[in-house]
C-alpha positions as CSV (number, residue, x, y, z in Angstrom):
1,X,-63.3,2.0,-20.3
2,X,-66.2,2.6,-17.8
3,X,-64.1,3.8,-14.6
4,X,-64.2,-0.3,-13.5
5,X,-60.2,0.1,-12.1
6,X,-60.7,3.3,-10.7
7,X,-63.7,2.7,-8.8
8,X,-61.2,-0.7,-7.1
9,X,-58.4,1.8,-6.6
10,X,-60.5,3.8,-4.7
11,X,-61.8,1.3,-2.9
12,X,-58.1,0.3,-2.1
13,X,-57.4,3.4,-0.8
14,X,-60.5,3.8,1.5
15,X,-59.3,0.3,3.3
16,X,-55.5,1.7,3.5
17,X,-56.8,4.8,5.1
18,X,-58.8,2.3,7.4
19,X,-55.0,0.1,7.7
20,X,-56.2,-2.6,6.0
21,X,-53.7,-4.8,3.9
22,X,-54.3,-4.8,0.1
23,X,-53.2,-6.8,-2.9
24,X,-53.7,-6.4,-6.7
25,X,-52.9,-8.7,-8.9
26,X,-52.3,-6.9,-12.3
27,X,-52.8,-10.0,-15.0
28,X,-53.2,-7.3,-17.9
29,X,-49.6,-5.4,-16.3
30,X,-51.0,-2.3,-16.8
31,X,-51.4,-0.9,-13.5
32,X,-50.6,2.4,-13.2
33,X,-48.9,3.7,-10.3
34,X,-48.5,7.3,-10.6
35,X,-52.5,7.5,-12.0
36,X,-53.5,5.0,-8.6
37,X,-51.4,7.3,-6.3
38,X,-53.5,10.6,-7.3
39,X,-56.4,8.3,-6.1
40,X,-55.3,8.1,-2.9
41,X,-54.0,4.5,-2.8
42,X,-50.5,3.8,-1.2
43,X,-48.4,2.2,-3.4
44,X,-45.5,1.5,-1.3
45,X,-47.8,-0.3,0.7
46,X,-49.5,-2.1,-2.1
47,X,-49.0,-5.6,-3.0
48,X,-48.9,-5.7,-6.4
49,X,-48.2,-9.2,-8.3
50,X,-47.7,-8.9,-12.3
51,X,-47.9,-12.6,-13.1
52,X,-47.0,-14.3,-16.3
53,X,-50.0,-17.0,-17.1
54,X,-53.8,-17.3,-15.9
55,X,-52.7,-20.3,-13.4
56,X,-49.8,-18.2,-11.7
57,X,-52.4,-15.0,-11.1
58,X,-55.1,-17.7,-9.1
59,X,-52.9,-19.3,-7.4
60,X,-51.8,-16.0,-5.9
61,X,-55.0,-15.3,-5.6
62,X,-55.3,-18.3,-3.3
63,X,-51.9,-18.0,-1.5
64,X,-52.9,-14.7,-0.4
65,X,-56.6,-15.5,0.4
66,X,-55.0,-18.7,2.5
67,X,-52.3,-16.6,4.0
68,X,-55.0,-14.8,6.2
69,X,-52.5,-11.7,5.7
70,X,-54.6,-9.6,3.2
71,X,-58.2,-7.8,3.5
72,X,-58.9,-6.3,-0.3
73,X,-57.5,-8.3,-3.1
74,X,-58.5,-7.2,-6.6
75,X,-57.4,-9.3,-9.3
76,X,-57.6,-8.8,-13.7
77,X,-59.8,-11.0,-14.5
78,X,-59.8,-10.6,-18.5
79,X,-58.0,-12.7,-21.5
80,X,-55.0,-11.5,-20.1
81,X,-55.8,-14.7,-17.7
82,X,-53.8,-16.6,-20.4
83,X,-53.7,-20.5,-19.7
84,X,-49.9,-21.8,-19.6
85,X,-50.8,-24.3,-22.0
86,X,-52.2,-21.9,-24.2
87,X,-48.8,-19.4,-23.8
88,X,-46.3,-21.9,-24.1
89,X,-48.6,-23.8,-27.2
90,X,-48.0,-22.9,-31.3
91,X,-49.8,-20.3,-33.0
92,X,-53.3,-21.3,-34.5
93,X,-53.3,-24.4,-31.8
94,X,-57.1,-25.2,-30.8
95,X,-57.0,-24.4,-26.9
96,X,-60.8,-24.7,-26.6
97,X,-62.4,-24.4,-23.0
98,X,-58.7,-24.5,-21.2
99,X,-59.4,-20.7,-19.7
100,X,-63.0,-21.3,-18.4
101,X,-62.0,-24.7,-17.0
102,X,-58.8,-23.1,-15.3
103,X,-61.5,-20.2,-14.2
104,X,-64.3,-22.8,-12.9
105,X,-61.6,-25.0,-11.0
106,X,-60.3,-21.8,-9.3
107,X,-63.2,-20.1,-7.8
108,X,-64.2,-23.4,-6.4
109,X,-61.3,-23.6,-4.7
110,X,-60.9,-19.4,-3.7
111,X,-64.3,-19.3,-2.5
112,X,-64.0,-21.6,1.0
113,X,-60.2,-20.3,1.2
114,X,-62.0,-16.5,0.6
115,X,-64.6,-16.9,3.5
116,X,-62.1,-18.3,6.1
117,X,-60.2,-15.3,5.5
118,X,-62.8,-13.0,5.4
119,X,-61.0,-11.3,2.5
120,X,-62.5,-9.1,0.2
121,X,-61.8,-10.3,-3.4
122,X,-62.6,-8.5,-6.7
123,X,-62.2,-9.7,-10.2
124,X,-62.5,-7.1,-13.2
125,X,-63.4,-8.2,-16.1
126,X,-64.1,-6.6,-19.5
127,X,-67.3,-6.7,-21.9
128,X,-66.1,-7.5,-25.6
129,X,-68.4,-8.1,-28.3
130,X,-69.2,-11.3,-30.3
131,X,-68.4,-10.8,-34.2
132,X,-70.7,-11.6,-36.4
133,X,-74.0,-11.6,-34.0
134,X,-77.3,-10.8,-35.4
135,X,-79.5,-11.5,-33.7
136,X,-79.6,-11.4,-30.0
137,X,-76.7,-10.0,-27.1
138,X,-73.7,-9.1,-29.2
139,X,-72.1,-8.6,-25.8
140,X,-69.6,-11.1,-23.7
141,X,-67.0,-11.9,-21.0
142,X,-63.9,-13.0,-21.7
């Protein structure tokens, strides 16, 4: 952990204090209300979305950047982002590409719907590393 949702939570509660709206959609559901509160945020205030599958979490992503409604929106961005196919799929079933494609196809489509709005978006993402590397970065996103 290197402080990566605490530096957006404070950043949430600098735009409340300014009466800006804010979102945060919480792919990993492990937002933590009491922990965001002592940072200043306001969580009754907070929209907070806990979706299910990688496709629910963009497309409120986009709803909310189209809806003109919100300022900040912060969003897990990690493996949590689970494709539907992948969820509702059989263990050991090859889903190869299906994130990154779902990923690609959505910031296309967030970015134009982002700068009409003139929303502020964040993604967190995590740093894993690569079994087995010897030579070379070990380190990459999910």
């Amino acid at each position: 952990s290197s402080g990566k949702t605490t530096i957006t939570l404070e950043l949430i509660a600098a735009a409340q204090r300014q009466g800006k709206t804010c979102a945060f959609i919480d792919a990993e559901h492990a937002l933590d209300p009491v922990y965001a509160k002592k940072l200043g945020v306001e969580i009754d205030a907070l929209l907070v979305s806990q979706p299910d599958t990688g496709e629910q979490a963009l497309e409120i992503c986009d709803a909310l950047a189209r809806s003109g409604a919100i300022d900040v929106m912060v969003s897990t961005l990690s493996a949590a982002l689970t494709p539907k196919a992948e969820i509702e799929g059989e263990m050991g079933d090859s889903h190869m590409g299906l994130q990154a494609r779902m990923l690609s196809q959505a910031m296309r489509k967030l970015t134009g719907n982002l700068k009409q709005s003139n929303c502020m978006c964040i993604f967190i993402n995590q740093i894993r590393m690569k079994i087995g590397v010897m030579f070379g970065n070990p380190e990459t996103t999910t």
